[in-house]
Backbone as CSV, one residue per row, in Angstrom:
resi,resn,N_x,N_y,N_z,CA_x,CA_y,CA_z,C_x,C_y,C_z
1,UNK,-58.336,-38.789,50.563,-57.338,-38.551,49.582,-56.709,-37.169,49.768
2,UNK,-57.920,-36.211,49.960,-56.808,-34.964,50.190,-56.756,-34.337,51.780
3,UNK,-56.269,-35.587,52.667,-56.029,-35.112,53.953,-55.382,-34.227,53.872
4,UNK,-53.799,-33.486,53.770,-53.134,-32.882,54.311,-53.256,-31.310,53.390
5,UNK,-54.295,-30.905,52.608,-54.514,-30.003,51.720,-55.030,-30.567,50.222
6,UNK,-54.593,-29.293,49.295,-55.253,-29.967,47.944,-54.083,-30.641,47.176
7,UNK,-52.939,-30.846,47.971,-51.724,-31.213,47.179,-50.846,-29.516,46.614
8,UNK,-49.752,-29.944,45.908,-48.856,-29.010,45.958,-49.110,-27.698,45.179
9,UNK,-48.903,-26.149,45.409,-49.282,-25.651,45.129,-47.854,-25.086,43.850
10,UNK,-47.759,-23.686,43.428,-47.120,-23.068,42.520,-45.541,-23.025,43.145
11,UNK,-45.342,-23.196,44.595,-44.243,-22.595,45.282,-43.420,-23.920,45.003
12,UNK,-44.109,-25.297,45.248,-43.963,-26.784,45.377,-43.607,-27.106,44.171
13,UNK,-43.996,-26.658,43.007,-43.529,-27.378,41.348,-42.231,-26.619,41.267
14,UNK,-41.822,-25.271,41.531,-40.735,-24.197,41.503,-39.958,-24.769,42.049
15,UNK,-40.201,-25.612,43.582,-38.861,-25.530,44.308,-38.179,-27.123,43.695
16,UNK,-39.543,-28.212,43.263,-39.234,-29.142,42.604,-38.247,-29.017,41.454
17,UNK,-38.910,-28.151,40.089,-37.914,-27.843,39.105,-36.496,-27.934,39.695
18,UNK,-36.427,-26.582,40.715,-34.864,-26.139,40.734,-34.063,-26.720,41.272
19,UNK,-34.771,-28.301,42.474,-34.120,-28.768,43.025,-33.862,-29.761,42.174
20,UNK,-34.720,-30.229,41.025,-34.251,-31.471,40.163,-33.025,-30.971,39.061
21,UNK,-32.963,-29.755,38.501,-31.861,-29.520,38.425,-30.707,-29.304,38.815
22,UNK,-30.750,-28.532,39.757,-29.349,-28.767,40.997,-28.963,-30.313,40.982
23,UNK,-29.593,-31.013,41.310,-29.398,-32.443,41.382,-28.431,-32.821,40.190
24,UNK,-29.068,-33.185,39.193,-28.416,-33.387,37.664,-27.248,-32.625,36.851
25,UNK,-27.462,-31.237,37.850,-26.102,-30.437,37.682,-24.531,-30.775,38.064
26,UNK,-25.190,-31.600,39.600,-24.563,-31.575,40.648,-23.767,-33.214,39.771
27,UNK,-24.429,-34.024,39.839,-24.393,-35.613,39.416,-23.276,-35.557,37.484
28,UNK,-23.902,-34.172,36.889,-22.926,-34.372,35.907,-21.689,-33.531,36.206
29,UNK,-21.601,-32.612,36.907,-20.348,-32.020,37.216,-19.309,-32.893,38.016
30,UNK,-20.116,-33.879,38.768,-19.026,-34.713,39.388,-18.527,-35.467,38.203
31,UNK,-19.375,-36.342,37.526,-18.865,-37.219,36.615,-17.816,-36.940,35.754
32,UNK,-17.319,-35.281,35.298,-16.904,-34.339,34.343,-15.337,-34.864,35.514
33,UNK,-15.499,-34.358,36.435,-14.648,-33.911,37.634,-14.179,-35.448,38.121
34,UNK,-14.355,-36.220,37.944,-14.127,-38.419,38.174,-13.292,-38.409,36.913
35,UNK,-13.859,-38.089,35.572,-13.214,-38.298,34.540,-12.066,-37.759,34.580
36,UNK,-11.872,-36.177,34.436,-10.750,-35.284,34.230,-10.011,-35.931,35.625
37,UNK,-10.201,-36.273,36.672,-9.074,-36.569,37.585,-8.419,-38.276,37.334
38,UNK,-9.232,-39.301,36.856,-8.465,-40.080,36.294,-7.858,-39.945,35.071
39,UNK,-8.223,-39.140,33.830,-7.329,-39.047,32.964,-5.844,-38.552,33.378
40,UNK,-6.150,-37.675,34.191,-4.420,-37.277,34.718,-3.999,-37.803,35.844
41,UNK,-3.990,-38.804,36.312,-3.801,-39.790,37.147,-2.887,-41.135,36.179
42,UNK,-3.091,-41.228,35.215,-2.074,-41.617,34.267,-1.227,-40.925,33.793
43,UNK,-0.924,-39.881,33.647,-0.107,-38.883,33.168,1.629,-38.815,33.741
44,UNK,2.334,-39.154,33.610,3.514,-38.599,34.741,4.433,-37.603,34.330
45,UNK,4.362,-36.497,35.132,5.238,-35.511,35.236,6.965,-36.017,34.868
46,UNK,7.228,-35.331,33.435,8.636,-35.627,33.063,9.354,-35.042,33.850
47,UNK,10.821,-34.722,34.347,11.569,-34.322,34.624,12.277,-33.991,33.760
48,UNK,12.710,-32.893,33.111,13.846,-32.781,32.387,15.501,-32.399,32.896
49,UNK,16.628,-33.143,32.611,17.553,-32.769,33.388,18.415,-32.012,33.215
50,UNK,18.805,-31.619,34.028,19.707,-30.123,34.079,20.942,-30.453,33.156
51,UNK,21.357,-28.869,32.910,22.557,-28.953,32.166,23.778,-29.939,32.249
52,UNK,23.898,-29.572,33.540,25.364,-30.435,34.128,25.024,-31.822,33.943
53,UNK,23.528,-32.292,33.870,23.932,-33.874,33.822,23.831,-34.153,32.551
54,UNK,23.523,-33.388,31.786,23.495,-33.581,30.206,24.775,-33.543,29.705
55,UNK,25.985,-32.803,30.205,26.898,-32.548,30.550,27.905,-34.150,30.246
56,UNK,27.593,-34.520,31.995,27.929,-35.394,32.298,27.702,-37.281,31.753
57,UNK,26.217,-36.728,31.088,25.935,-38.106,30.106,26.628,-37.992,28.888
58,UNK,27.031,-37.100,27.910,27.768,-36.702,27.444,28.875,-37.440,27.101
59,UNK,29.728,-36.987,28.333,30.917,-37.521,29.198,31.178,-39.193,29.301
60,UNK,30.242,-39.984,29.835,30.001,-40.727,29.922,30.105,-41.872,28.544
61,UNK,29.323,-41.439,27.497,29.141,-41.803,26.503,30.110,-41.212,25.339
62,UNK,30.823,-40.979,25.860,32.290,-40.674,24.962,32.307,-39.590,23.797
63,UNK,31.493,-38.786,23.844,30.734,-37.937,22.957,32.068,-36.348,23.087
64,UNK,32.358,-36.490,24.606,33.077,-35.517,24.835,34.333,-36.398,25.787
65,UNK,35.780,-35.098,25.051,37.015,-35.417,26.004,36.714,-34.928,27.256
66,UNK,37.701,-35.213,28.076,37.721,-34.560,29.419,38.109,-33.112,29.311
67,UNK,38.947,-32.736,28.408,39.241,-31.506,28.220,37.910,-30.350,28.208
68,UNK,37.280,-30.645,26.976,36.310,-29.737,27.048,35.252,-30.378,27.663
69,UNK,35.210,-31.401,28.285,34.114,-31.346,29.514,34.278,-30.639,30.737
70,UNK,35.677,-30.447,30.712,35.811,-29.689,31.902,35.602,-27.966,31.878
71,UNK,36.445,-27.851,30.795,36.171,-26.278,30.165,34.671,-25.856,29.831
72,UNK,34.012,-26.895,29.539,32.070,-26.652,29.552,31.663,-26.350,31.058
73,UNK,32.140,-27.404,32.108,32.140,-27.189,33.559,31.940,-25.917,33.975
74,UNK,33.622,-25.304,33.816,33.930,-24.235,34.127,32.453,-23.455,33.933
75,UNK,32.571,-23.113,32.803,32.183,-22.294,31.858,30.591,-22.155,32.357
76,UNK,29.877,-23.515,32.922,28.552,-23.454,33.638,28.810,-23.061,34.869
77,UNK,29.791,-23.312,35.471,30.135,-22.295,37.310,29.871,-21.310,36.883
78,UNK,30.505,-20.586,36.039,30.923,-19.178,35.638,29.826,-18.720,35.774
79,UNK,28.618,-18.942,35.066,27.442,-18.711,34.265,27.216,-17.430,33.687
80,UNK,28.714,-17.799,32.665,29.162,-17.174,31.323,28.573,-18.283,29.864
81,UNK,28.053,-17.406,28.791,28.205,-18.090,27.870,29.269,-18.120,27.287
82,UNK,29.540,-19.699,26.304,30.927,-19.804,25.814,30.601,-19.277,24.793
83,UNK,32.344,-18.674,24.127,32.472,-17.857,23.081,33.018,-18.708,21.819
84,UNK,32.033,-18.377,20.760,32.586,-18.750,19.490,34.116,-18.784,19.198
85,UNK,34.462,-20.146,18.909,35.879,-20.248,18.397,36.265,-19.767,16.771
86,UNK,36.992,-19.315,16.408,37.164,-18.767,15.485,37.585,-20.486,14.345
């Protein structure tokens, strides 16, 4: 029964402990790290769109004449703010 010595000594339960924790550390940090990467794996990055096409939907949807769609135009080339009309 005790061929190879008396069995494990003080160094053998130590390296046991620390390696059974590492382990379980290791096993829940992945699981943490599986979760958090499929939750945002559903997620999709909005785009929000730029002035000019807000602009241009605008435009589209009859909200604005051509007149001051164009004078808004301008006015975003410029990249001046427009001035209060009296």
């Amino acid at each position: 029964m005790w061929w190879y010595g008396p069995g494990m000594n003080g160094w053998g339960y130590g390296l046991m402990t620390v390696s059974m924790v590492l382990f379980w550390a290791l096993i829940i940090l992945g699981m943490v790290a599986l979760i958090r990467y499929l939750g945002r794996a559903g997620q999709v990055a909005t785009v929000r769109p730029t002035p000019q096409q807000l602009l241009n939907e605008r435009f589209a949807r009859g909200e604005i004449d051509e007149d001051e769609y164009r004078r808004r135009l301008d006015v975003m080339a410029a990249g001046t703010s427009p001035r209060a009309e009296p």
